[in-house]
N, C-alpha and C positions, 0 to 999 in steps of 0.2 A: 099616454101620448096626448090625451087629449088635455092636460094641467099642463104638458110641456107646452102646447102651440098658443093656452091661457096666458102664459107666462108673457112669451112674448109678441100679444098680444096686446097686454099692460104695455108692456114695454113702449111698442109704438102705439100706444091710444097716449101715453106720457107725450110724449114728442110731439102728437096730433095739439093735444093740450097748451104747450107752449107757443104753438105756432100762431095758434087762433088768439093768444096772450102774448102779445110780444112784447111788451113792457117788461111782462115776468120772465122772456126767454135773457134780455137785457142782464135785469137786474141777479139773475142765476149766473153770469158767465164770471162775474168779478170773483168769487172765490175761486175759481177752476182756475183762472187765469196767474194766479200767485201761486196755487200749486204748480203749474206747470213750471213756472220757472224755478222753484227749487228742488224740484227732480229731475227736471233736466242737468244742472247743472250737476245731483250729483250719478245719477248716469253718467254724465262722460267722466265725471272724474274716475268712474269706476272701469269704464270702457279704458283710460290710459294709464288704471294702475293693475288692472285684476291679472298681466303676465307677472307683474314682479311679485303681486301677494301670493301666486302658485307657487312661480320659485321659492320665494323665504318658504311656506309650507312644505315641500317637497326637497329638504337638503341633500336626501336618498339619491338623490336622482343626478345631482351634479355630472357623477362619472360615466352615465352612457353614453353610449356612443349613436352618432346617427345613424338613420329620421329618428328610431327610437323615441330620444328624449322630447324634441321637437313635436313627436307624436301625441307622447302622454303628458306633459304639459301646455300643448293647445288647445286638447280636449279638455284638461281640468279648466282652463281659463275660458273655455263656452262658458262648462257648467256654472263655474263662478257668475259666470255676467247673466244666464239664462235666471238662477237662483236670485238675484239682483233684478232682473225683470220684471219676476213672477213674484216677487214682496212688494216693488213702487207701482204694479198693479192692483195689488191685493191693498196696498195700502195708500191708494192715490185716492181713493174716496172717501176714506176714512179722515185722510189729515182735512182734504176739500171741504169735507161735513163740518169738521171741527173749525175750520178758520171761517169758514160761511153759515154759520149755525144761524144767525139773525134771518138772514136770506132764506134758507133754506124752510126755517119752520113757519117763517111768511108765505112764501110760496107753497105749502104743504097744508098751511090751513088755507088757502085760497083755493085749493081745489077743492078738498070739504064742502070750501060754502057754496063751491057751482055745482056741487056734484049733488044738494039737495041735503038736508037733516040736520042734526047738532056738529056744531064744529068743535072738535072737543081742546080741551087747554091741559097744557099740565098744573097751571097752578104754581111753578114753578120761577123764581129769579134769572136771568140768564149768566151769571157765573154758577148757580147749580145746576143748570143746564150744561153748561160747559165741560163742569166738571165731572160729572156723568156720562155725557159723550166720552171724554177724556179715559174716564177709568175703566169703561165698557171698550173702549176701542184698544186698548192696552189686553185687557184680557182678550178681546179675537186674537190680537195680534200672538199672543200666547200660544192660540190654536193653529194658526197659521205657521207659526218657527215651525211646532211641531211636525205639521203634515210637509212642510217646506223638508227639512232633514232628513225623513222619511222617504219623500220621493227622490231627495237628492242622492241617498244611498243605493234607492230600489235604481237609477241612472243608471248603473255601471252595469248590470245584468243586463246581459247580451238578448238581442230583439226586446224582449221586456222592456226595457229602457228606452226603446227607441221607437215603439209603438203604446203597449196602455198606459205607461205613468204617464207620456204630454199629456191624454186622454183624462185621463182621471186629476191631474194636476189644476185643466184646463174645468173639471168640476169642480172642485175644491175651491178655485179664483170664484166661478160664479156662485155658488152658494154666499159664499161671505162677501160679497158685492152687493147680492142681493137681502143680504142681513143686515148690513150696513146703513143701505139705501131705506129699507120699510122703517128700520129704529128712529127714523125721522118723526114717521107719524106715530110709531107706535111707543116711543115715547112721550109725544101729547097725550096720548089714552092708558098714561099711566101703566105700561106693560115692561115688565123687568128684564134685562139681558136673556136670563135662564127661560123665563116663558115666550121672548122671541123666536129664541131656538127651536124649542117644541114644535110652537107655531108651524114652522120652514120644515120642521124635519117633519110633521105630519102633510107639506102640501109638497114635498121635496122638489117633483117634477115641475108645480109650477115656479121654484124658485130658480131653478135650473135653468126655465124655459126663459126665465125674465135676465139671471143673473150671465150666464155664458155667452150670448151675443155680446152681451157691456165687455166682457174678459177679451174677446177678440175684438172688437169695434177701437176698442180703449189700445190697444198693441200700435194703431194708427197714429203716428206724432199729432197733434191737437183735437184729434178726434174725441177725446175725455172731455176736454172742458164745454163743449158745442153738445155733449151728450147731456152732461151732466144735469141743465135745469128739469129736461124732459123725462131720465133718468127719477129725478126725486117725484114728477110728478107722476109718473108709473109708478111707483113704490107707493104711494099713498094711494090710488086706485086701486092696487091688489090689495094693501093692508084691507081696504072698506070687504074686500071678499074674504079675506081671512079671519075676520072677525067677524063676518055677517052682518054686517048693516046693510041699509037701503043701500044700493047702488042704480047705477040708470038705467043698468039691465034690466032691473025690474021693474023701474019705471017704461020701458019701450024703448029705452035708447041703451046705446054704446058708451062705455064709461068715457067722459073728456067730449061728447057728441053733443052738439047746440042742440035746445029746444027743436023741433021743425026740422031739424037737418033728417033725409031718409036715412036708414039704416044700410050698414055695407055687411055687417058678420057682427060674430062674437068673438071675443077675442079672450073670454074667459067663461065660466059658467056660473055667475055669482054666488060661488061661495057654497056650493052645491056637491063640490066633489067631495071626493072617499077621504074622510081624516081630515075635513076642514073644519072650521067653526061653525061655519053655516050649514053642514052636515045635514043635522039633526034640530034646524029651528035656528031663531036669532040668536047672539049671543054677544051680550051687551057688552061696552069697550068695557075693560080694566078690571071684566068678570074672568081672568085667569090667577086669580088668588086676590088677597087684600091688598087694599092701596099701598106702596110701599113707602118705610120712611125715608128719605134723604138726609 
């Protein structure tokens, strides 16, 4: 419980971050802003077509008679649009990330260098960056069909469906939100899709605690884009815990906390919990296997 309230924690010390930076809360909104509008747009397209994709799906069904039919394809056309949701959720940070990549890894090493120690780089061109984003975001999104199909089956079973899959679905969103979100910085520190995951699945609750508030906050129309700069600057806050570096916790302050400002809580334990990096001692960036090739 205690990674869970860490997580979001980061979360809003992120948002605190932006605010005291408003240049960089600015300059964060322009990618969220062009996601938004081509999700939106294709949301509704999908809101005025998903009764007639049930029909063509369901030919079976023509001959019933009423409510019946009525019945069982307005429930298929929630689940259609719910399943549509719950992907331009899961993937509305992923494309944001990808079309605001320049923004983003500016803003992501600016916290670094307030946050105190080496700001680290990839070393990297930004179309290999790109394309990296690109081909890692493709492979979540793999994970996601998956679990997406999975709970769209596990729907139909009676209470189940209608109480732990939102539940568990609603994990599912925040884990890979908050996966999405850290591969920012922890692609500057040279860290590979496969050892992100580890990472997340060894702090699981704190990525929970960071990524599931974003899964509901984000359900709110423009609420994503306003989240978003503060959002990447939480992700990179938690990354410094997940790898164990200096963080201002341990300096005496609160990650994203001015010099001199008193202290309000913690909002994480740097890096100190069960299954984290910082466990068992420091654990220097891009020490989860060899540097990789590109």
């Amino acid at each position: 419980m205690r990674d869970l309230a860490g997580g979001f924690g980061y979360l809003l010390a992120g948002q605190r971050w932006v605010l005291r930076h408003g240049r960089w809360l600015g300059f964060g909104l322009l990618p969220g802003l062009v996601s938004l509008v081509l999700y939106a747009g294709a949301l509704i397209g999908l809101g005025f077509g998903a009764d007639d994709l049930t029909a063509w799906a369901t030919p079976f069904a023509d001959g019933w008679s009423s409510p019946w039919l009525g019945l069982f394809r307005g429930f298929l056309t929630a689940l259609v649009f719910c399943l549509g949701l719950f992907l331009a959720v899961i993937t509305f940070t992923a494309v944001t990330l990808l079309v605001g990549q320049p923004f983003y890894e500016s803003l992501s090493e600016q916290v670094d260098r307030t946050e105190g120690g080496e700001v680290p780089e990839s070393g990297l061109t930004l179309p290999q960056e790109l394309w990296i984003s690109a081909r890692d975001s493709l492979r979540i999104l793999g994970r996601v069909l998956l679990f997406g199909i999975l709970l769209f089956g596990l729907g139909f079973v009676p209470v189940i469906g209608q109480t732990v899959v939102p539940v568990v679905g609603f994990c599912v969103s925040g884990f890979f939100i908050a996966q999405e979100l850290t591969s920012v910085a922890l692609m500057r520190r040279r860290v590979q899709l496969t050892e992100q995951l580890a990472l997340l699945r060894g702090r699981r609750m704190l990525a929970l605690g960071f990524g599931v508030p974003l899964v509901l906050a984000f359900l709110v129309p423009f609420v994503a884009v306003f989240l978003m700069p503060g959002a990447v600057a939480g992700a990179t806050l938690m990354v410094r815990d997940l790898v164990g570096e200096d963080t201002e916790q341990e300096q005496g302050r609160e990650p994203g906390q001015e010099p001199g400002e008193p202290r309000t809580g913690r909002p994480g334990h740097g890096g100190r919990g069960e299954g984290g990096a910082g466990s068992s001692g420091k654990a220097p960036a891009g020490s989860f296997g060899p540097p990789p090739t590109y």
